[in-house]
C-alpha positions in Angstrom: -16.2 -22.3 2.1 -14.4 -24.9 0.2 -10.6 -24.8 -0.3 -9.5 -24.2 -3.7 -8.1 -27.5 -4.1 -11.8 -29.0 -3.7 -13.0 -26.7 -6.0 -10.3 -27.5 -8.9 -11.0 -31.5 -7.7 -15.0 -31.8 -8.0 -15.3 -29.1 -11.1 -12.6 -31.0 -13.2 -13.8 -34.4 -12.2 -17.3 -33.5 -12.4 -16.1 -32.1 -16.0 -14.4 -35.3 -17.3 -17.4 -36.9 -15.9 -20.0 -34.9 -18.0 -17.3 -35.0 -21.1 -17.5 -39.2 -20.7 -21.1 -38.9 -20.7 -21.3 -36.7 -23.4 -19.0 -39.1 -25.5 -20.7 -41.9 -25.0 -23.8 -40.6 -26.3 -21.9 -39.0 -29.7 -20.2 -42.1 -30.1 -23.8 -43.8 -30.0 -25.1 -41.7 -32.1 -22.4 -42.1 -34.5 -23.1 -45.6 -34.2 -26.6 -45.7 -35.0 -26.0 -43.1 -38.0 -23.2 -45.9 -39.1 -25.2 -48.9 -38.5 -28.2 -47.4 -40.6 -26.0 -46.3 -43.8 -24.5 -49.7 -43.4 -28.1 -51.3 -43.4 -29.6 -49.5 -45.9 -26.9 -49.9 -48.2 -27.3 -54.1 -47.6 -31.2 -53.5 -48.5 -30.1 -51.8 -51.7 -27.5 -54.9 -52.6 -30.1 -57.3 -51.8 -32.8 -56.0 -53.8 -30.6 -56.0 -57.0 -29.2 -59.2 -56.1 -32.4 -61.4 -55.8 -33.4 -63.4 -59.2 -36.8 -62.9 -59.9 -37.6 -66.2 -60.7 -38.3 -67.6 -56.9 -41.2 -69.9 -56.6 -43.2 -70.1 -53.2 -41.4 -73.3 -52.6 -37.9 -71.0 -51.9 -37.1 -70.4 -49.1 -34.1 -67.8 -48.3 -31.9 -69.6 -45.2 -32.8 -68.1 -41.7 -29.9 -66.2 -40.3 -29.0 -67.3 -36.9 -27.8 -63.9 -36.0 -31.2 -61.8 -35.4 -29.2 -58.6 -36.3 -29.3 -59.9 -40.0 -33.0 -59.9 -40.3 -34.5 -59.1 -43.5 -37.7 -59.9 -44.9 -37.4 -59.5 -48.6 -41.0 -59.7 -50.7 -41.4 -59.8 -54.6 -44.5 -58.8 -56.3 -45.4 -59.4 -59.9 -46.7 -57.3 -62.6 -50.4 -57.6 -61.4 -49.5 -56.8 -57.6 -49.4 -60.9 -56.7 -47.2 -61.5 -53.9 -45.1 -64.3 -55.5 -42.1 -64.8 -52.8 -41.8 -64.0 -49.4 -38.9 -65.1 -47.0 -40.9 -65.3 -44.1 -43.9 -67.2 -44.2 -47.0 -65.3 -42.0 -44.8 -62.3 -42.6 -47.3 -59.2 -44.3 -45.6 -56.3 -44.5 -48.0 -54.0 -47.2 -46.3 -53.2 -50.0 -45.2 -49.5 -50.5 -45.5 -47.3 -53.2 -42.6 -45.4 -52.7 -39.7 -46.1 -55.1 -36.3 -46.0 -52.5 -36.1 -45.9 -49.0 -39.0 -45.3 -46.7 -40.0 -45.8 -42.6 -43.5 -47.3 -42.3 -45.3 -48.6 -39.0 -46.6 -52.1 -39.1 -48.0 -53.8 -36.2 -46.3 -51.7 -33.7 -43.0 -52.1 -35.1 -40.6 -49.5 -36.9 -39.5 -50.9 -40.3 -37.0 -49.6 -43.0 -37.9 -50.4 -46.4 -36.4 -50.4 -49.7 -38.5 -51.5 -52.7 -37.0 -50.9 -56.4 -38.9 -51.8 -59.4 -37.4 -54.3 -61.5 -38.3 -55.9 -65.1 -42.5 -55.2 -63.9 -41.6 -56.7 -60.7 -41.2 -54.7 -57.2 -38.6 -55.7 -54.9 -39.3 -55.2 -51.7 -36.6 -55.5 -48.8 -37.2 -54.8 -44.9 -35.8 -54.6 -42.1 -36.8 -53.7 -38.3 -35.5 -50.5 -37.1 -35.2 -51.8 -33.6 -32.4 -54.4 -35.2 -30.4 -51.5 -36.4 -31.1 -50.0 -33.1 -29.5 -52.9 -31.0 -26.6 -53.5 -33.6 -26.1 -49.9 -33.0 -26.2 -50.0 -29.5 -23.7 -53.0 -29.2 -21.1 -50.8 -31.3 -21.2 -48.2 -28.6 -20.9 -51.2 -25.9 -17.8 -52.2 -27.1 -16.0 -48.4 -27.5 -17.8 -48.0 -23.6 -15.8 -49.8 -21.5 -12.4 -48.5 -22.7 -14.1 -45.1 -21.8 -15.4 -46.1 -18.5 -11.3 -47.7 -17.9 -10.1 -43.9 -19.1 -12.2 -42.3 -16.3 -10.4 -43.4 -13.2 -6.9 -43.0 -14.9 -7.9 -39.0 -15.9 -9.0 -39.0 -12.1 -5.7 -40.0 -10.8 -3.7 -37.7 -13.4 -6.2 -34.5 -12.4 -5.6 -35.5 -8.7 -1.3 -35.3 -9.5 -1.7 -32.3 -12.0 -3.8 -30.2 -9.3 -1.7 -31.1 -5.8 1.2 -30.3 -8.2 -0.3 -26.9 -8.9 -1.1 -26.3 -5.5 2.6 -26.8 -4.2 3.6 -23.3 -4.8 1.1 -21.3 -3.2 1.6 -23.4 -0.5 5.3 -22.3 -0.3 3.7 -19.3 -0.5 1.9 -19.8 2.7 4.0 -21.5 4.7 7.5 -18.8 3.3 4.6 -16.3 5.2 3.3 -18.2 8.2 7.2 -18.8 9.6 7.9 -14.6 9.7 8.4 -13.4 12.7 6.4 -9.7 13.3 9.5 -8.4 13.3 10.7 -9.9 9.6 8.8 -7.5 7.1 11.6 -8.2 4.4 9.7 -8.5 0.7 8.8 -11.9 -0.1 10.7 -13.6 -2.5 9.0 -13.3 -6.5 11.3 -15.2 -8.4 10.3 -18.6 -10.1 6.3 -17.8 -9.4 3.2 -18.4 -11.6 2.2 -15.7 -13.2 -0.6 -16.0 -11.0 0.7 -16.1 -7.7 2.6 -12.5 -8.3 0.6 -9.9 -8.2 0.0 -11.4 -4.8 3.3 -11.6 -3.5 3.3 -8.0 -5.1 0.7 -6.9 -3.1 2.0 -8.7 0.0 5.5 -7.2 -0.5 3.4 -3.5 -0.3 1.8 -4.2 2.7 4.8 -5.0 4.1 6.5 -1.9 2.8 3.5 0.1 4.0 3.7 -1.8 7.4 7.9 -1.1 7.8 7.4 2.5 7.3 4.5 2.4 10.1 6.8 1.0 12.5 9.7 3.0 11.8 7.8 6.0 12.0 6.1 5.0 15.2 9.6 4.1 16.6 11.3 7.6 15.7 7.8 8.9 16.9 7.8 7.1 20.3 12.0 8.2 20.5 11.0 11.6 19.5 8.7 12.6 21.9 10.2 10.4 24.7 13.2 13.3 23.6 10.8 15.8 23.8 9.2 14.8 27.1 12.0 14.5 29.2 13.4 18.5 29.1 10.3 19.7 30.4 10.0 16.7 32.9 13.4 17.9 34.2 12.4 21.2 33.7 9.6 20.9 36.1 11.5 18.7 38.5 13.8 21.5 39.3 11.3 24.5 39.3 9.5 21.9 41.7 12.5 22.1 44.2 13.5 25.9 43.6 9.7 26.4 44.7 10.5 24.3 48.0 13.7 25.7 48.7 12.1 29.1 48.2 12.9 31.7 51.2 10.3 34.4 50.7 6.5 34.0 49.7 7.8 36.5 46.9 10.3 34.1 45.6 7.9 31.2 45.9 5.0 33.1 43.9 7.7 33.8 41.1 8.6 29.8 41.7 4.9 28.2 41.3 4.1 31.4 38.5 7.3 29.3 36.4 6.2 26.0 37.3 2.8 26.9 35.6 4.3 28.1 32.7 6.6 24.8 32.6 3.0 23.0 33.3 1.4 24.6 30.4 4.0 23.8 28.1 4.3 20.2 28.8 0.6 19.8 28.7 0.5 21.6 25.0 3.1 19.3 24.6 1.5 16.5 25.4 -1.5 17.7 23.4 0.2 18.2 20.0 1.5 14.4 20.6 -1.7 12.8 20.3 -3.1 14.8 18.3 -0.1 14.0 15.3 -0.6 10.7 16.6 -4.1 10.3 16.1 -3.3 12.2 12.2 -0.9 10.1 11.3 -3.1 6.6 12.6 -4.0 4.5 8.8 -7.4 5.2 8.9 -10.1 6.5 6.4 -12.5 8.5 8.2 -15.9 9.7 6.7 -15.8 12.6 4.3 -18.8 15.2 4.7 -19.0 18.2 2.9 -17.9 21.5 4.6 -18.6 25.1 4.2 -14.9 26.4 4.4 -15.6 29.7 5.3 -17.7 28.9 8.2 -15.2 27.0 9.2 -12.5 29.6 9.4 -14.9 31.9 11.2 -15.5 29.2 13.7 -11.9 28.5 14.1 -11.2 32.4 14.2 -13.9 32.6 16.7 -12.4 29.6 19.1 -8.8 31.7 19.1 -10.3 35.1 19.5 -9.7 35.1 23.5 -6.3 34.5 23.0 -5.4 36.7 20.2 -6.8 39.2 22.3 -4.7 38.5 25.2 -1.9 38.9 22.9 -3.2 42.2 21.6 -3.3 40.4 17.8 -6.3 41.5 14.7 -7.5 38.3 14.3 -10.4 37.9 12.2 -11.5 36.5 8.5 -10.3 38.4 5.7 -13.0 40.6 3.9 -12.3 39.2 0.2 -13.0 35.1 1.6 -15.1 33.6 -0.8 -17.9 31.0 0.6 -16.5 28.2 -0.6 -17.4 24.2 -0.2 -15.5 21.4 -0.1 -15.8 17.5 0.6 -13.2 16.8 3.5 -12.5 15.0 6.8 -14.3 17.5 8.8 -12.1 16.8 12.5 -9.2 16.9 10.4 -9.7 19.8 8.5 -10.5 21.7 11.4 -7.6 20.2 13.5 -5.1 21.7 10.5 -6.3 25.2 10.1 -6.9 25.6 14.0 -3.2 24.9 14.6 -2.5 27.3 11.4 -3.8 30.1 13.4 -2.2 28.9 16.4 1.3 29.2 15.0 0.6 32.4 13.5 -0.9 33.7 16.6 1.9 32.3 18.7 5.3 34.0 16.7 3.1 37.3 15.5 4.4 40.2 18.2 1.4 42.0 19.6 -0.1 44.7 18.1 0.5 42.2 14.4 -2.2 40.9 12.6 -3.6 37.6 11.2 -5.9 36.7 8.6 -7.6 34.0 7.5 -8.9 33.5 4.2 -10.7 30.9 1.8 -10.9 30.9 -1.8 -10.9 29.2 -5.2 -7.7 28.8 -7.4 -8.6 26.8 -11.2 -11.5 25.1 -9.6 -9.7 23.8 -6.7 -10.4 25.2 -3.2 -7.8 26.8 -1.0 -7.4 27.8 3.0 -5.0 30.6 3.7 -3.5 32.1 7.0 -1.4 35.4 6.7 0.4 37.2 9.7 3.1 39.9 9.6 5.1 38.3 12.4 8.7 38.1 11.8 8.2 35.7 9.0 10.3 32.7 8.5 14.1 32.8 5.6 13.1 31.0 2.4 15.6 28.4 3.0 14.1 27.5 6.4 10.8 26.9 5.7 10.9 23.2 3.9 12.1 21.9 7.5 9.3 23.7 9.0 7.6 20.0 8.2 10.1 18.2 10.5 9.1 17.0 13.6 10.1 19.0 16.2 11.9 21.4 14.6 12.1 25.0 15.6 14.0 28.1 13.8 16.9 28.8 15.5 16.7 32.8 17.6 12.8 31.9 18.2 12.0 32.9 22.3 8.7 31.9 21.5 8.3 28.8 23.5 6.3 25.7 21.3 7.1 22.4 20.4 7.4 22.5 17.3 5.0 20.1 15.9 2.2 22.5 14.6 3.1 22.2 11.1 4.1 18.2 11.0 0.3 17.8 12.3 -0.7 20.2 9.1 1.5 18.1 7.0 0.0 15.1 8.1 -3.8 15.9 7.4 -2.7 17.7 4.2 -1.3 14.4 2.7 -4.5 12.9 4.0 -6.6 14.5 2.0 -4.2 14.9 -1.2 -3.6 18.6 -0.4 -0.7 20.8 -1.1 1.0 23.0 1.7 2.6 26.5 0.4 4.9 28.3 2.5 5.7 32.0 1.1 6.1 35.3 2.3 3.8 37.8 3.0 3.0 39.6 0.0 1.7 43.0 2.0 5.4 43.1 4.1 6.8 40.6 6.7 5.4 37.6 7.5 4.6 34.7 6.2 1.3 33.0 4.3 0.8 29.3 4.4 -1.8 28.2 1.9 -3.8 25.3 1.6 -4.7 23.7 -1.8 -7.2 21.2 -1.9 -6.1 19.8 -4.7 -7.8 16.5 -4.9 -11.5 17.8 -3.4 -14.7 19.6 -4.7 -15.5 22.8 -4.9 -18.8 24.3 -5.3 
């Protein structure tokens, strides 16, 4: 692909080249339509000038300049040609009164014949003489044109590489940064169109920054995270080897399994925020929300059951439809029900439930779990955070992966009390999909 410079270069020249052109032949044609007024008005002057007493033996001067040929003829009363200024010369006689364009002898002529005193004046003239006298006019305004053409060349070239010098700041102010310089690009003293580049540039860049500061506090985070059950396991690790008894070494490996299962959900919840929170735009399908809560249901029901929890869908879920990120989508409500399931005591209960609420469709969860103090719940969000008195062990990143495929999808998270006692109900609003 050409530059833009090239473009600009070959369309203006090629421009001024077709506007030269274009000149030339207006200024010819303004020629010819002068040199033909100009003519025609001499024809007129001549045939009132010319006494009508000429004899045969009159004869006008030749004109040694061939663009002043005329051939004048006078007839008399009876139609006898009496005087002609060119002997051999026959042009017919016209009947016409004024001006008039005959054929003769394969030549265009332009006549003028007036009526004077019962004789007709009759003055020619070739149209191929008004053609060249016409033709030399243009000539002489050409080469001043044809002079202009490499000068307006020369200032297109300066105006252009001129033009070009800012964007090339531009490119060059970007091409020195660092990775690590993702400062906004300086706007001041632009074209008006070079900014809303820079302004989109300055975005990315602000869009970029916030991706690398959130991967840095994520990468800090979790290596945080990590290392307290690493340690953790280190030290069960010895207790089990320093174990005296097959009774104190069961208890030992039963811990280190518990310490193993927590790093690995650990471990689990970190990719899967990370993979959430990656800037991507997956395909969007559309979902039957209610069979996807049953399926969701019906991938926790083991261990709800091992925790002695009513887990199921609630009866009033309406089948509801939705376009959505179908791995996300399931990825939030799954770890909805996991969180429930998780800080519920056994014997509770959770429920999930879909519905419409003005045309927008919703995903609900409800358990009657110890529930979580209004003021606490906002920082539910944070990463890593975890209500303070909780024994259940987690990680807490459940809802920061929640948060981060609700904002995916335009969604709004609710986090309120259980209506029906303790508990708490986190609702889904889909507030930007669908629903059938």
């Amino acid at each position: 692909m050409k530059s833009i410079r090239a473009h600009l270069l070959i369309g203006l020249l090629f421009g001024t080249l077709v506007c030269t052109l274009a000149a030339a032949i207006l200024l010819y044609s303004l020629a010819d339509h002068e040199a033909d007024e100009q003519s025609d008005q001499r024809l007129r002057q001549l045939a009132w000038a010319l006494p009508l007493h000429l004899g045969a033996s009159l004869r006008v001067p030749p004109e040694p300049d061939a663009d002043d040929r005329f051939l004048v003829q006078l007839w008399d009363a009876q139609g006898t040609l009496v005087y002609t200024s060119e002997a051999g010369s026959a042009l017919p006689r016209t009947a016409k009164r004024g001006y008039s364009s005959v054929t003769y002898a394969g030549a265009r002529w332009r006549i003028y014949m007036e009526q004077r005193e019962n004789h007709q004046v009759q003055v020619s003239q070739p149209i191929a003489v008004r053609q060249r006298v016409a033709a030399h006019m243009a000539l002489r305004i050409a080469p001043p044109l044809l002079l202009l053409l490499p000068v307006m060349a020369l200032l297109i070239w300066i105006v252009v590489g001129r033009s070009m010098l800012p964007l090339q700041r531009l490119t060059q102010a970007v091409r020195g940064r660092s990775p690590s310089a993702l400062q906004p690009l300086e706007d001041g003293g632009l074209p008006p169109e070079l900014r809303p580049i820079v302004l989109a540039l300055n975005s990315l860049l602000q869009k970029v920054d916030h991706a690398m500061s959130a991967q840095r506090t994520f990468v800090a985070d979790a290596a945080h995270e990590l290392r307290s059950p690493l340690t953790a396991l280190k030290l069960q690790l010895q207790l089990a080897e320093r174990a005296g008894s097959d009774e104190l070494r069961e208890t030992s490996f039963r811990k280190l399994h518990e310490r193993l299962d927590r790093s690995t959900h650990l471990v689990q919840q970190l990719l899967t925020l990370a993979r959430q929170e990656q800037p991507r735009d997956p395909p969007r399908t559309d979902c039957d929300l209610l069979g996807l809560a049953q399926q969701v249901v019906a991938d926790h029901a083991i261990y709800a059951e091992s925790r002695r929890i009513d887990l199921g869908v609630a009866a009033d879920a309406l089948a509801v439809r939705a376009t959505v990120q179908l791995e996300g989508m399931a990825v939030l409500l799954s770890n909805l029900v996991d969180n429930a399931l998780r800080y519920t005591q056994p014997g509770g209960q959770v429920d999930v439930a879909t519905g419409l609420e003005q045309g927008r469709p919703w995903l609900r969860v409800v358990d009657n779990g110890p529930g979580v103090p209004a003021e606490e719940r906002e920082r539910l969000f944070d990463r890593f955070y975890r209500p303070d008195g909780n024994a259940v062990w987690g990680c807490g990143l459940g809802m920061s992966i929640v948060k981060s495929v609700a904002d995916a999808h335009g969604a709004l998270v609710r986090l309120d009390a259980n209506p029906a006692g303790t508990g708490l109900m986190v609702t889904v609003v889909l507030s930007n999909l669908e629903g059938k």
